[in-house]
Each structure stands twice: as structure tokens, then as C-alpha cells.
C-alpha positions in Angstrom: 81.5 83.6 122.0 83.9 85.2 124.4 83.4 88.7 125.9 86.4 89.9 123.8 85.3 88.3 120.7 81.8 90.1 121.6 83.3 93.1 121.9 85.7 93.6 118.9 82.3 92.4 116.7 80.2 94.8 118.2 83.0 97.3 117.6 83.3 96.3 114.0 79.3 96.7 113.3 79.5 100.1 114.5 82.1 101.6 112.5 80.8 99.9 109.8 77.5 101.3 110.1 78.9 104.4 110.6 80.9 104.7 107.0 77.3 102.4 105.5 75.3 105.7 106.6 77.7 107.8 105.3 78.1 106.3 102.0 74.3 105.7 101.6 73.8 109.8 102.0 76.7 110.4 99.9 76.0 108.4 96.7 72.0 109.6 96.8 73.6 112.8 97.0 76.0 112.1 94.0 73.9 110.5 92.0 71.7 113.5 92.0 74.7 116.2 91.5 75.4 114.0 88.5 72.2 114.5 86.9 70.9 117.5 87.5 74.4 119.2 87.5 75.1 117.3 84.2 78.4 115.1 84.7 79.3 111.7 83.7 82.2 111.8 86.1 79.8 112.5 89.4 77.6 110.0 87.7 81.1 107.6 88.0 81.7 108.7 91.7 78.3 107.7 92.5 79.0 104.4 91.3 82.2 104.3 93.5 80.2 105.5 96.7 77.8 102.6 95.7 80.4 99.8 95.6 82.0 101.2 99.3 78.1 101.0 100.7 78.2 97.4 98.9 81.1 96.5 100.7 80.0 98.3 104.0 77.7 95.1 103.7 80.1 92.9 103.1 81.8 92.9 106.0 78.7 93.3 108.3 78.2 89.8 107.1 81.3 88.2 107.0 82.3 89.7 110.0 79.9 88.3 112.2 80.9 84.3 110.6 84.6 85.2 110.9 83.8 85.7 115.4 82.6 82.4 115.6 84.0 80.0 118.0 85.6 77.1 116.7 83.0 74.3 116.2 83.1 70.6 114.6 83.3 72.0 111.0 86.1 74.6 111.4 88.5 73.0 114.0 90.7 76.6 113.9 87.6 78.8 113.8 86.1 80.9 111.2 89.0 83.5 110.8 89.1 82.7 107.2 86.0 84.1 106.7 87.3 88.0 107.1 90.3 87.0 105.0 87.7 86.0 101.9 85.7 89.7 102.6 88.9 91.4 102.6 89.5 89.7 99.2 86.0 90.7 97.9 86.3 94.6 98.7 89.8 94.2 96.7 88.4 92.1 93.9 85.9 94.9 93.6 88.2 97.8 93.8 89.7 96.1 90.7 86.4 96.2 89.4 85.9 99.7 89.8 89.2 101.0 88.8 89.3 99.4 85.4 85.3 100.7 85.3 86.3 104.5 86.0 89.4 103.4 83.7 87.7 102.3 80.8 85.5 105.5 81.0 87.9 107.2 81.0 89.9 106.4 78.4 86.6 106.0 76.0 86.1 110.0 77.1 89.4 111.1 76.1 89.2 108.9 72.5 85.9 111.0 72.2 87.4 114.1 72.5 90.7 113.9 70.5 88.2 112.7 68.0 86.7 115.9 68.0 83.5 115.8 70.2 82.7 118.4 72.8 82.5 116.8 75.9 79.6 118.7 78.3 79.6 121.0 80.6 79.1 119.8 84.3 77.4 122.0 86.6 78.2 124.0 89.9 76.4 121.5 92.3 78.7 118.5 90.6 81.7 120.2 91.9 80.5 120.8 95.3 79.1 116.8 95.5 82.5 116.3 94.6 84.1 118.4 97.4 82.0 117.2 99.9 82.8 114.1 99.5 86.7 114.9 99.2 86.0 115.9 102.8 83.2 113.2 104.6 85.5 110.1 102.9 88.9 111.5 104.3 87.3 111.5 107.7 85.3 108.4 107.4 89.0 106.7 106.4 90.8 108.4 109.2 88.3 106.8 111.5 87.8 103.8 110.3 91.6 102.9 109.9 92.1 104.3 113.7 89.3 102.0 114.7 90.7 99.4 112.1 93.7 98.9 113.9 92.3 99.2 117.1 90.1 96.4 116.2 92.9 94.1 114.2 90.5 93.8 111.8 91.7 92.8 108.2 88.2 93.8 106.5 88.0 96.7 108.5 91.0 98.5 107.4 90.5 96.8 103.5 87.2 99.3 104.1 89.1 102.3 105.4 91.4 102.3 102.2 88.1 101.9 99.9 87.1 105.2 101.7 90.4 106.9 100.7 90.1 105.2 97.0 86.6 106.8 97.1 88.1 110.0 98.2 91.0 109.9 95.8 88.3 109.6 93.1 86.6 112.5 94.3 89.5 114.8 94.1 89.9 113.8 90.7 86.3 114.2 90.2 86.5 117.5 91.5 89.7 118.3 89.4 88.5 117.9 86.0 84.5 119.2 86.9 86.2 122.2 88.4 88.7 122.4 84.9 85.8 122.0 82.8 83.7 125.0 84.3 86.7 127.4 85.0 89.0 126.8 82.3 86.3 126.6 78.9 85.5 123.9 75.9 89.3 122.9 75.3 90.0 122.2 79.1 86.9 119.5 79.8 89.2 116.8 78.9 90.8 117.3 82.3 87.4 115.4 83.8 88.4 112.1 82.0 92.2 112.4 82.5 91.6 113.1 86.2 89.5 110.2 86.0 91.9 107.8 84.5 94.8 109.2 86.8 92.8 107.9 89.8 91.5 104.8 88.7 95.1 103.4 88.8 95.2 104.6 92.3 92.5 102.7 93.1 93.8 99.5 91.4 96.9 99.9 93.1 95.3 99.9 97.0 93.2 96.8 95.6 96.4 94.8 95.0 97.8 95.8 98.3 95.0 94.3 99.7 94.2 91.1 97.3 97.8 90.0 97.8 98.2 89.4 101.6 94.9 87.6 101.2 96.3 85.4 98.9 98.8 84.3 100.6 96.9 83.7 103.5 94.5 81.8 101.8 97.8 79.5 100.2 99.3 79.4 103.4 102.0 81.2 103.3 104.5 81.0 106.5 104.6 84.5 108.0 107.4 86.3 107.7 111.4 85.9 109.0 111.5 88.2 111.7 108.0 86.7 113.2 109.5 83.2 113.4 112.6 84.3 114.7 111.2 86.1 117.1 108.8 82.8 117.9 112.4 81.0 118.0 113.7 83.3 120.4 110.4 83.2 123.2 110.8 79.5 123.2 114.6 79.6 124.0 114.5 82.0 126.6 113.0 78.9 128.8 116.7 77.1 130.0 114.6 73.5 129.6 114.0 74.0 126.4 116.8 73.2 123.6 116.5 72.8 119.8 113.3 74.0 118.6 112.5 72.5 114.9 110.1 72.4 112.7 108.7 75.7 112.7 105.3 75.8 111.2 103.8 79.2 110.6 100.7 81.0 109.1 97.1 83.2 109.3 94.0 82.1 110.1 92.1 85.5 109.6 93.6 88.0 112.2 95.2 85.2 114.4 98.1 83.2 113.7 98.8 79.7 114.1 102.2 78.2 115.4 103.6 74.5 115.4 106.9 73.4 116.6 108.7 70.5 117.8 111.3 71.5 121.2 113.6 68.5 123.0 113.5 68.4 126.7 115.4 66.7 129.0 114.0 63.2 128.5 114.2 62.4 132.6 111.7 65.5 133.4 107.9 63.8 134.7 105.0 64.6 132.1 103.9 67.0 134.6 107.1 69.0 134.6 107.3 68.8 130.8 103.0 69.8 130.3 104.1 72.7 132.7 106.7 74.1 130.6 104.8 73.9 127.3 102.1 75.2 128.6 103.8 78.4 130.6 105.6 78.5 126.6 101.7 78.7 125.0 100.9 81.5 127.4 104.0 83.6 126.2 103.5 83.4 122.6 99.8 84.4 123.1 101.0 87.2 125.4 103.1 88.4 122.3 100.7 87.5 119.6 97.1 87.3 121.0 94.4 84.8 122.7 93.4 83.9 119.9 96.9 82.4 118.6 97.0 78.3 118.3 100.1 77.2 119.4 101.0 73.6 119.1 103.9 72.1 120.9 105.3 68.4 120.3 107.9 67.5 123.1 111.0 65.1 122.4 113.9 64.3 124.2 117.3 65.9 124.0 119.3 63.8 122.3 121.6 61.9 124.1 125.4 60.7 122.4 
């Protein structure tokens, strides 16, 4: 494994760890708000803060197969790896949503029915605020460090931070509603609830779909290639680049192209010029790009 590689993994583990610890303390915290303080909605939180520590894991492993160096088995490394954890935190976001959802909606059938939906307690509503406030900043740091790390499951975990958070709010919305508004206004804990949970589906199609069409190869997108076109024309050998091949391999990118030369150059003069080419399209899109150049000559009348 390269140094970089080293460090952008170790970098990934701690952050990670980082928002694991935080969303261990928070749901045992939640968990216990929601039944001592008497509220199905903290309850539902809980179960939120338990699928962000699930996925906390999730990456830890993933993350670690996805810095691999290439080997016999996976000729353009294990990149593909991080692209299938991103994937599982969004297939569980789904999960979740449509869980606080369905509660939801179950909640509010109950109640226009004619049932009198409890009473949560104080300490419900001040889980919920806390955790309003300790996912906001675990997001804002783990997106910073997301970024700074160009990790895809990274920043997939950032946003289940925020979805946590968003939950919260609503959490905190219809516990604080039930307690300071009377009988007639406890509905507000399931509508909040239902509000959010298409929030949360939402963020988990904007991560699902990318993945996707990683995973189906999809060429990246217009500007990227024509930017790729235009690096390899600003070398004077070089005329007619053709068949453009494009796509992801995790957080890397793979390019293929065909370029004409003039057909009189030696090999070494030619090898020279593809290679100087490689080293500005990694310069531009990272070491870890794979760049793949077949040279034919300019056509001649």
C-alpha cells in the first residue's frame, strides 16, 4: 500500500470512529429517553442512531478492502468496494425512512380514529435536542473530512448524520408539541415523523443513484471528457483523439483513448509523449487515475 493510500485509510478510520463513538453514546442515551420519558418517537430515533452506528461499521470494513493495491483478482483495484458500502448506507436509509414512515402513518390512523396518543416526557425532548446538536456537528465534520479524504462512503456517512439529525428535529417538534400544546396537539409527534422520513428517503436516493451508475458503468459526465479531450490536444504531436472511454472505479476514474501520431516518430519519441500525457491527466484527476493510451498513425491521403 502506498503512503498516500495509508494515509487517507487511516484518515477515514478515525473519523469514522469518531461519529461510531458518538452514535454509540447517543442511541444508549435515546433509547433510555424513550423509555423512561415514555415516547415511541425517541424510541424511533434510537433506531435511526442505531442504523448510523451500523453503518459507522460498514465503512470501517469496506474501507479498508476498497485501499488495496491492485492484485491478480482485481486488475483495477478494489475501489468498487467503497462504491457497494456507499450503496449499503443508502439502501439502509431507504430502510429507515419507509420504517419511521410507516410509523408514522400507523400513529396518525390511530389518532384520527380516536385513540389518545401518550404523553412523552421532559427528558425525551432534551435526548431529542441533544442530538439535534452532536449530529449537526458530527455531519459538519465528517463531510469537511469527507471531502478532504475523496471518500464516497465517507460523505454517504456524513449525510446519514444530517438524516439522523433531521429526524431529531422532527423528534423534538412533535415531543415538544405533545407536552406544550395538550391531548389534541400529540399528533404533531407522528406528522413530524412522517415529514422527515421523506427527507431521509430523499438523501438515500442521492446517494443510491450515483452508485448505480458506477456500478453499470456509466461514462462520466460531458464536461469531464471534454476536458480529457482538451489535456490531450494541448500536446502539438498529438491529433485526433477517438474513442473516449470513460468511468469510476470507486473514487478514481479510469480513461481509454485512442490519439494518431505522426507515424515517422521512434517508439521512444511516441512512449515519451504518452507517457508525459498519463502524467497530466493524473495531475488533473489523481494517482490513482488509469489512463490507457493506444497510439496510431495520422492518417496519411
Amino acid at each position: 500500500m502506498t503512503p498516500e493510500n495509508l494515509s487517507r485509510q487511516k484518515g477515514i478510520f478515525r473519523v469514522t470512529i469518531i461519529g461510531s463513538t458518538g452514535n454509540f453514546l447517543l442511541l444508549i442515551f435515546k433509547f433510555l429517553a424513550g423509555i423512561l420519558g415514555n415516547s415511541a418517537a425517541m424510541i424511533a430515533d434510537a433506531v435511526h442512531s442505531l442504523s448510523d452506528f451500523i453503518t459507522d461499521i460498514i465503512v470501517l470494513l469496506f474501507v479498508k478492502i476498497s485501499s488495496k493495491p491492485a492484485d491478480k483478482d482485481h486488475h483495477y483495484g478494489h475501489g468498487k468496494y467503497e462504491t457497494l458500502a456507499t450503496a449499503i448506507i443508502g439502501l439502509i436509509l431507504v430502510g429507515v425512512g419507509f420504517g419511521i414512515f410507516h410509523n408514522g402513518i400507523v400513529k396518525i390512523m390511530a389518532f384520527l380514529s380516536g385513540e389518545t396518543l401518550p404523553q412523552p416526557g421532559m427528558l425525551a425532548l432534551i435526548a431529542a435536542i441533544a442530538s439535534i446538536l452532536m449530529k449537526e456537528i458530527l455531519y459538519q465534520y465528517t463531510i469537511i473530512k469527507g471531502k478532504q479524504l475523496n471518500s464516497q462512503a465517507v460523505v454517504a456517512n456524513a449525510w446519514h448524520h444530517r438524516s439522523d439529525a433531521f429526524s431529531s428535529i422532527g423528534t423534538a417538534i412533535g415531543i415538544g408539541g405533545a407536552i406544550l400544546l395538550g391531548d389534541k396537539w400529540r399528533v404533531l409527534d407522528p406528522i413530524a415523523a412522517v415529514i422527515v422520513s421523506l427527507f431521509i428517503i430523499k438523501v438515500a436516493y442521492q446517494l443510491i443513484k450515483p452508485c448505480l451508475e458506477e456500478l453499470l458503468e456509466r461514462s462520466l459526465p460531458n464536461e469531464v471528457e471534454e476536458n480529457i479531450t482538451r489535456i490531450i490536444l494541448s500536446f502539438p504531436q498529438v491529433a485526433e483523439p477517438h474513442h473516449l472511454r470513460t468511468r469510476r472505479i470507486g473514487n478514481n476514474i479510469a480513461i481509454e483513448v485512442h490519439i494518431r501520431l505522426n507515424g515517422d516518430l521512434t517508439l521512444r519519441e511516441a512512449h515519451n509523449i504518452t507517457t508525459d500525457i498519463e502524467t497530466k491527466l493524473k495531475k488533473e484527476y489523481g494517482n490513482g487515475t488509469h489512463v490507457g493510451i493506444h497510439m496510431e498513425p495520422i492518417k496519411t491521403k
